[in-house]
N, C-alpha and C positions, 0 to 999 in steps of 0.2 A: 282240899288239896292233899293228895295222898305222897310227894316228893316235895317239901320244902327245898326252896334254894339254898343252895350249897350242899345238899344231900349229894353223895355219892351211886350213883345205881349200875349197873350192868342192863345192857340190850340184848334182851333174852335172845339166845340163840335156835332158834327154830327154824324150818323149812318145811314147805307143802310136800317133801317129799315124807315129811315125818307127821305132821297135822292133818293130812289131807288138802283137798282142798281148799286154795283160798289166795286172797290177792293181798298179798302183804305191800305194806307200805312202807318200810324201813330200809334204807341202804342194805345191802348184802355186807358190804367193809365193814360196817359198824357192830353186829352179830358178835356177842360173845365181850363186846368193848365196857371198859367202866369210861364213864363221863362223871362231869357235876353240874346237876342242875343248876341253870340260871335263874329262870323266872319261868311261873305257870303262865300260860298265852290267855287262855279260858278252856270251855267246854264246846265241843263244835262236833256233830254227827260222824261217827265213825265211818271210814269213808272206803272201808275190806267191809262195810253190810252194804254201803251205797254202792258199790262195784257189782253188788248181786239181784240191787234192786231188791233189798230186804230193808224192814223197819230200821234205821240207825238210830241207837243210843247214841247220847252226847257223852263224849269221852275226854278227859283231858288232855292239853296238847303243852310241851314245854320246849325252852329252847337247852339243851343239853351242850355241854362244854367236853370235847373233847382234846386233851395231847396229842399232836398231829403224829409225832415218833410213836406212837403203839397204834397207829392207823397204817401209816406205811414208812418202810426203813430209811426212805431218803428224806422224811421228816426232819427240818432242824430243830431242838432242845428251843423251848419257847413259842412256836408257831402251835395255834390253836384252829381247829373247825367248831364251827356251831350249827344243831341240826335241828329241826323240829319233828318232835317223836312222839306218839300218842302212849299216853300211860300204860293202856294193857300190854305194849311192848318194853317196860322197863321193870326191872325185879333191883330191889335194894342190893345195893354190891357188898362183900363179904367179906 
């Protein structure tokens, strides 16, 4: 497990406009967000190779804790989302 629970990370902000091609799977709102990990789900075949009909690696999948106020403005103080995000889209937050 590369994110222990209660880690802090950032959803790498990337786009196919800037990677090339490719079928990302991550909310677009969440791009650029810190969360904190909940708990790791397992490892399960990455599903931007499986969209290409290439080999998928088993990647890990967690469910991420997000503050709903730094998602969007009419957010209330307290209200939370939780998302499930594959590891290669999550970098340690800073």
């Amino acid at each position: 497990m590369i994110h222990p629970p209660g880690a802090m990370v950032r959803v790498k902000d990337d786009w196919p406009e800037t990677s090339g091609p490719c079928h990302i799977r991550t909310p677009h709102y969440l791009r650029g967000h810190v969360g904190q990990v909940v708990r790791a789900l397992g490892a399960f075949p990455d599903p931007e190779a499986l969209a290409f009909a290439r080999p998928a690696a088993r990647r890990a999948l967690y469910h991420v804790l997000f503050p709903q106020p730094s998602l969007w403005p009419d957010g209330r103080p307290g209200d939370e989302v939780m998302v499930e995000i594959f590891e290669h889209w999550l970098e340690p937050a800073s």
